[in-house]
N, CA, C and O atoms as a GROMACS GRO file, in nm:
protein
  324
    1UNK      N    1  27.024   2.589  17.489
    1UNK     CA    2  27.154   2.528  17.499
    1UNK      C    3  27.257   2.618  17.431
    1UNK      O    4  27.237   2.661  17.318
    2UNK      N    5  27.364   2.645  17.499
    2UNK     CA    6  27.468   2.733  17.434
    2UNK      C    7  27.580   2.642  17.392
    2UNK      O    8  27.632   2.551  17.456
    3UNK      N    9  27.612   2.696  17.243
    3UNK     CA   10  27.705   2.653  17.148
    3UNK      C   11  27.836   2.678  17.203
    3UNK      O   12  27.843   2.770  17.285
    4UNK      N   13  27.980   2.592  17.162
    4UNK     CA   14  28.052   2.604  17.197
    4UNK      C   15  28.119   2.653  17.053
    4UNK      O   16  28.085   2.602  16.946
    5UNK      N   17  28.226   2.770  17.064
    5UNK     CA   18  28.246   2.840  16.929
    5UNK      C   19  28.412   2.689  16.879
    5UNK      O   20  28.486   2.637  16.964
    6UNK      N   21  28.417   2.666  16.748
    6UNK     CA   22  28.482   2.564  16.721
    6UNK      C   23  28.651   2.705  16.693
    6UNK      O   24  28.765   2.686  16.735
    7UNK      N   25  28.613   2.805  16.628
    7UNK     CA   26  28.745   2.870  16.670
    7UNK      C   27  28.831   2.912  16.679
    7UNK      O   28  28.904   2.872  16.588
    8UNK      N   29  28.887   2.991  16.754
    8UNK     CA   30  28.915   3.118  16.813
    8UNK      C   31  28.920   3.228  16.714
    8UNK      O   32  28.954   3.222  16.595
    9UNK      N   33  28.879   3.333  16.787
    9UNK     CA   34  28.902   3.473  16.679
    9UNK      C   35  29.033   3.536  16.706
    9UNK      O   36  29.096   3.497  16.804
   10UNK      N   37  29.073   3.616  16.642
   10UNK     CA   38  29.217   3.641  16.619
   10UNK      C   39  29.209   3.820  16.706
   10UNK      O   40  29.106   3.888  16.702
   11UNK      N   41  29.294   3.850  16.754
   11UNK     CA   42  29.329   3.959  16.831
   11UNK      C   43  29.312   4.104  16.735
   11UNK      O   44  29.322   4.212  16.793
   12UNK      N   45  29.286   4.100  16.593
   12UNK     CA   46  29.267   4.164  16.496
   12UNK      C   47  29.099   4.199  16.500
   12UNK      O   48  29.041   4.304  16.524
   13UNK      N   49  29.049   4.074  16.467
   13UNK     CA   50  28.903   4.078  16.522
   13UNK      C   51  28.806   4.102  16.657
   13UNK      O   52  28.696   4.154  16.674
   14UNK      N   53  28.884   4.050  16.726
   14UNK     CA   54  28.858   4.106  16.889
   14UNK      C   55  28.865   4.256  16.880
   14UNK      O   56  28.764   4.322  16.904
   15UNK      N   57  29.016   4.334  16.835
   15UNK     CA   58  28.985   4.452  16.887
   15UNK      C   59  28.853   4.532  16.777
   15UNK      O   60  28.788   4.633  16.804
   16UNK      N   61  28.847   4.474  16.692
   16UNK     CA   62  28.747   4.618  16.590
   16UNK      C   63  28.586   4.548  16.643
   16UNK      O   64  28.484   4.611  16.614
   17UNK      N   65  28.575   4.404  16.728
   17UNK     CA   66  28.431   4.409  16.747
   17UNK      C   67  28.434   4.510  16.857
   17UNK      O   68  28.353   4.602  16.853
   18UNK      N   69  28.522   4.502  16.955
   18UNK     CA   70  28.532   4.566  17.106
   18UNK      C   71  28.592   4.751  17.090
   18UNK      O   72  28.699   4.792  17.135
   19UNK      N   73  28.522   4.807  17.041
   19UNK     CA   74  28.630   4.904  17.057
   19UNK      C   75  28.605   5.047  17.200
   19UNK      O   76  28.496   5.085  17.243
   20UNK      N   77  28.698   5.083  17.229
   20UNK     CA   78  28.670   5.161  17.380
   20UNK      C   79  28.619   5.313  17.290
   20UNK      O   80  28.673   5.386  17.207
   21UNK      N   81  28.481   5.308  17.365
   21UNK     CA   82  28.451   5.457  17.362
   21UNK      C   83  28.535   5.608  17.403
   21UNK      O   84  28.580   5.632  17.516
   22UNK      N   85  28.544   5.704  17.283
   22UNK     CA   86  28.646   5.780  17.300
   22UNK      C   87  28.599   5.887  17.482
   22UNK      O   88  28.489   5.916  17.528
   23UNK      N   89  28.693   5.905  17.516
   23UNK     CA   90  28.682   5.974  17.690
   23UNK      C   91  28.650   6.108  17.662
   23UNK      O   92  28.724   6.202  17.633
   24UNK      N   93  28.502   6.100  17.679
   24UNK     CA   94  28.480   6.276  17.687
   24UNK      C   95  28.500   6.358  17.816
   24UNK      O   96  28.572   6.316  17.907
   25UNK      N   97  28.439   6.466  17.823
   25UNK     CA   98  28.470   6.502  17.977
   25UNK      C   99  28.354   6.464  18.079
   25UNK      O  100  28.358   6.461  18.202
   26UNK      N  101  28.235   6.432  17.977
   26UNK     CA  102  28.139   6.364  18.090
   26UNK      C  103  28.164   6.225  18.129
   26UNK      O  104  28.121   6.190  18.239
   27UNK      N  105  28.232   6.135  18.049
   27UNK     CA  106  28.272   5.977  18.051
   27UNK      C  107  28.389   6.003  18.172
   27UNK      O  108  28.369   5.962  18.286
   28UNK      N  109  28.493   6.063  18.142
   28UNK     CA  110  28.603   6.098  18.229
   28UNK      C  111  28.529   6.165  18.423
   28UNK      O  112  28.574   6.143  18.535
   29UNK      N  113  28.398   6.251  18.376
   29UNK     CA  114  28.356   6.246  18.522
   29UNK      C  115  28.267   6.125  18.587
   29UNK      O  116  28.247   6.089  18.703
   30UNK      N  117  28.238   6.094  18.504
   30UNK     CA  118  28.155   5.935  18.570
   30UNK      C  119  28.237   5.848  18.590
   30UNK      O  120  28.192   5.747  18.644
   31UNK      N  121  28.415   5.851  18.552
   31UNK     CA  122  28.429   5.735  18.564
   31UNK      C  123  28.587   5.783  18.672
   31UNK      O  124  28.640   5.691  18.734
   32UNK      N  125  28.628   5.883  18.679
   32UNK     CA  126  28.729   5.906  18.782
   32UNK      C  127  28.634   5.969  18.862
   32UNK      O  128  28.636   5.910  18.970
   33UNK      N  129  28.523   6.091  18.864
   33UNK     CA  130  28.480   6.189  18.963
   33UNK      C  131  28.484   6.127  19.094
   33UNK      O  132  28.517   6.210  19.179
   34UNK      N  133  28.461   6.006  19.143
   34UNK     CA  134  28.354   5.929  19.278
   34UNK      C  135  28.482   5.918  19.326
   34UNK      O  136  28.579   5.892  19.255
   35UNK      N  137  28.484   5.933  19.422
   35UNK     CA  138  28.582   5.991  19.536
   35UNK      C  139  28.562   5.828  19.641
   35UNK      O  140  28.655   5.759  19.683
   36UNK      N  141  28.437   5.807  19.656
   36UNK     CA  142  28.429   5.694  19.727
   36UNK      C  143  28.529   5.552  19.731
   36UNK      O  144  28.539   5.464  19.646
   37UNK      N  145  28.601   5.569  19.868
   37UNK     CA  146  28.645   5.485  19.914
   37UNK      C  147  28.776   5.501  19.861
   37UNK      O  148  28.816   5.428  19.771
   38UNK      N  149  28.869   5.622  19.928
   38UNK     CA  150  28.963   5.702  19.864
   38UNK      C  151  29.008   5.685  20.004
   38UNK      O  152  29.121   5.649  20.037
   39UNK      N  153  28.888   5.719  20.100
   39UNK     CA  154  28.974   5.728  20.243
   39UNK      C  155  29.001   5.655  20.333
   39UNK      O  156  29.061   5.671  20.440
   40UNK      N  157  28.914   5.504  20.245
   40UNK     CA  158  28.952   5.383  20.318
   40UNK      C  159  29.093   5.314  20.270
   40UNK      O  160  29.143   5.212  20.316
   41UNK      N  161  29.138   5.388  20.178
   41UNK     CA  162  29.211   5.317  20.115
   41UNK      C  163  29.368   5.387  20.171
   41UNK      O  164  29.474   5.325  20.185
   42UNK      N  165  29.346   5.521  20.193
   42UNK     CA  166  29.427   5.572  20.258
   42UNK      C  167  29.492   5.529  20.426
   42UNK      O  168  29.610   5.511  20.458
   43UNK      N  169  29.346   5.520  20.527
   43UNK     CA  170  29.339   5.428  20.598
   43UNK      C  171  29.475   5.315  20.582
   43UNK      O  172  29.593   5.319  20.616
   44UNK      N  173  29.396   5.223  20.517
   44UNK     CA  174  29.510   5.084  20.465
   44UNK      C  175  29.640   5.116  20.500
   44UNK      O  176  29.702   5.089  20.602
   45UNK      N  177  29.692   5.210  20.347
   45UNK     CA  178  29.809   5.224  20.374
   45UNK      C  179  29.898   5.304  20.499
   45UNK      O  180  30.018   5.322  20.521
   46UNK      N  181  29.758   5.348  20.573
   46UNK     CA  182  29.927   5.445  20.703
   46UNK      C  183  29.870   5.313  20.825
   46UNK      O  184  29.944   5.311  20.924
   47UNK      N  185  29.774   5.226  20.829
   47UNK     CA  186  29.795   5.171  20.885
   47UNK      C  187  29.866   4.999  20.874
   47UNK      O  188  29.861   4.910  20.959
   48UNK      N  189  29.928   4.997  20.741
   48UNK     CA  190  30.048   4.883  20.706
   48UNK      C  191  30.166   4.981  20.687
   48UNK      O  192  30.262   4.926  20.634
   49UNK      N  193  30.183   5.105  20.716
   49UNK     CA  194  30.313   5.219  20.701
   49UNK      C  195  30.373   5.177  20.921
   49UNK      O  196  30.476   5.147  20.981
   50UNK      N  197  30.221   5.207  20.955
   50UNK     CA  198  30.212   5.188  21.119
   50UNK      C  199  30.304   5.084  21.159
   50UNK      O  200  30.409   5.092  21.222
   51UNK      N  201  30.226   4.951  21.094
   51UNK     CA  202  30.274   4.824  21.118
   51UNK      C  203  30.369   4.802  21.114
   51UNK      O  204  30.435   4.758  21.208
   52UNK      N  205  30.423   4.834  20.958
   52UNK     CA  206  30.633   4.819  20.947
   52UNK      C  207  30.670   4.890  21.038
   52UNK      O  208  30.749   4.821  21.102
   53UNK      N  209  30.658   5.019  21.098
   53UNK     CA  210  30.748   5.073  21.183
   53UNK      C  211  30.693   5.026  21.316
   53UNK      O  212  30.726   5.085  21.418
   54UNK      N  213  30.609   4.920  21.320
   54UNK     CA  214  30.595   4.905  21.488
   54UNK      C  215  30.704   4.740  21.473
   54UNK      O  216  30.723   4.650  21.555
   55UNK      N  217  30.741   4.755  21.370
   55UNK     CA  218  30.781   4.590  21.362
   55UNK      C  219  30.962   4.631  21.349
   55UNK      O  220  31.058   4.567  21.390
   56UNK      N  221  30.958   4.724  21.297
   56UNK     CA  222  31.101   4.762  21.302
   56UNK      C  223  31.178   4.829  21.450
   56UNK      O  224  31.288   4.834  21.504
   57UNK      N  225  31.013   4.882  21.476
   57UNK     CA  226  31.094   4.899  21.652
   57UNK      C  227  31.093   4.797  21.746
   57UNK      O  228  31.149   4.807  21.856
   58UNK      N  229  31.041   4.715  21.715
   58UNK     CA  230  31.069   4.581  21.791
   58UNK      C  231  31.186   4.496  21.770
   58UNK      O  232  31.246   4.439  21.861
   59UNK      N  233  31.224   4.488  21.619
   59UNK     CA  234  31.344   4.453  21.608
   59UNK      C  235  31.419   4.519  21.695
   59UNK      O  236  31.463   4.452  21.788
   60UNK      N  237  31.447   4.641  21.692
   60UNK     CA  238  31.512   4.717  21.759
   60UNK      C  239  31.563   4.736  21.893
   60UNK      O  240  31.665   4.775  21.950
   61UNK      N  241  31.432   4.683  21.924
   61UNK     CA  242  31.425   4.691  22.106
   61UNK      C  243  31.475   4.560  22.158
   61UNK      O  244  31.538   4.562  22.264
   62UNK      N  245  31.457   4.464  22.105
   62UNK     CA  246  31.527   4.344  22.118
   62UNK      C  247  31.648   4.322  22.112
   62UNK      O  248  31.672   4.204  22.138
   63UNK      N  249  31.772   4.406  22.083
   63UNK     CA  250  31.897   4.398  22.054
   63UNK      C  251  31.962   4.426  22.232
   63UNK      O  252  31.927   4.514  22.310
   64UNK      N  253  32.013   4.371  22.242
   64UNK     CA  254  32.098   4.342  22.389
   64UNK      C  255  32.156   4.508  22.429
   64UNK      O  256  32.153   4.562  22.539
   65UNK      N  257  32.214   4.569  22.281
   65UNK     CA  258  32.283   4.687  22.318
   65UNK      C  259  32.169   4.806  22.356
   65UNK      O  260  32.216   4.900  22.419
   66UNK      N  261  32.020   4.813  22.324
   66UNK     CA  262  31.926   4.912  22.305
   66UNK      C  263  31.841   4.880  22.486
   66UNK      O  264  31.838   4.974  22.566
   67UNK      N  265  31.794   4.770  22.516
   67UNK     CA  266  31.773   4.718  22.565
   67UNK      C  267  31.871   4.736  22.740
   67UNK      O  268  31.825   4.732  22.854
   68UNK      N  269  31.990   4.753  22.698
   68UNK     CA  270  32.096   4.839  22.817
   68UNK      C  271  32.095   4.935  22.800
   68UNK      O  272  32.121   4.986  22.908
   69UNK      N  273  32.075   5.040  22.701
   69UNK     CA  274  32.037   5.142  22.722
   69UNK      C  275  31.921   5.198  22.806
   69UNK      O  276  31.941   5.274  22.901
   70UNK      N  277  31.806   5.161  22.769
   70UNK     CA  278  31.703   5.161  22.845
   70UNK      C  279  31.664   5.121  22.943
   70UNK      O  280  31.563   5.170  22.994
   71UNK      N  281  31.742   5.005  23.006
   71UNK     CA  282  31.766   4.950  23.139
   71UNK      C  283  31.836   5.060  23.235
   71UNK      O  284  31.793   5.087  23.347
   72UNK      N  285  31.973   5.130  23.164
   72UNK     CA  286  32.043   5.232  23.238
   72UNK      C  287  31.940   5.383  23.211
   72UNK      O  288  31.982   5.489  23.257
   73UNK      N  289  31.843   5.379  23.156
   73UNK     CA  290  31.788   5.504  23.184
   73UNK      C  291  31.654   5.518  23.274
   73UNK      O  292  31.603   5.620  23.318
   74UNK      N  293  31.619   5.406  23.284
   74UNK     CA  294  31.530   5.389  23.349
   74UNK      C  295  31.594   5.350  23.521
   74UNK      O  296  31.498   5.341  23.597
   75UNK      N  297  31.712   5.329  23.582
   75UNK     CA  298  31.739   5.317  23.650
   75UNK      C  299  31.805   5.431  23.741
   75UNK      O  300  31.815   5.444  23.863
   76UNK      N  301  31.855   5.529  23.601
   76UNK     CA  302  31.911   5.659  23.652
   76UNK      C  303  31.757   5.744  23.722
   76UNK      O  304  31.735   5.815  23.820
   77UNK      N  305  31.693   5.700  23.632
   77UNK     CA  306  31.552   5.791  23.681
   77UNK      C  307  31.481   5.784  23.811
   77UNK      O  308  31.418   5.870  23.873
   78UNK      N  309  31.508   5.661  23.837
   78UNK     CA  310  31.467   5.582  23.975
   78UNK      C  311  31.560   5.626  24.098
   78UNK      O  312  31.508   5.658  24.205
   79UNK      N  313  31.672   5.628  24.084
   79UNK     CA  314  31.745   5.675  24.132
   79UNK      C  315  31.763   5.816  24.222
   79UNK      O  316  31.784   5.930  24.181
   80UNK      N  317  31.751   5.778  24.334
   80UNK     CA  318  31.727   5.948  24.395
   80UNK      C  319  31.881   5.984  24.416
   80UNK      O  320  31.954   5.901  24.471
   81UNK      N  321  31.932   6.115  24.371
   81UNK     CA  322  32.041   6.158  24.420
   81UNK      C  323  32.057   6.258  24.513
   81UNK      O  324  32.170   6.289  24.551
   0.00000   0.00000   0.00000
């Protein structure tokens, strides 16, 4: 059965039971070296970079004035002279 502590320790005591091991250069390669899942993450962001700009060209294309544009260019094209 586990005790419930009656209480609390003070932020003084917390840090000197807990203290962070100093960063050598072997701690520093075990713990940044791993590359893993660097390029999924990259991934992510150009494909929510993708998203805003597929969402901003839709705004875009929806505007009455863009929308006649592209109506008149697509009609000039059709157009045999």
């Amino acid at each position: 059965m586990t005790t419930i502590p009656t209480t609390i320790p003070s932020l003084a005591t917390i840090r000197t039971e807990s203290t962070i091991p100093p960063l050598t250069r072997r701690r520093a390669a075990l713990l940044f070296g791993d590359d893993s899942g660097s390029a999924t993450a990259e991934y992510a962001i150009t494909t929510m970079a993708a998203v805003a700009f597929a969402g901003l060209l839709v705004v875009i294309m929806r505007s009455g004035e863009v929308r006649g544009i592209l109506t008149d260019i697509v009609r000039r094209a059709l157009t045999v002279s």
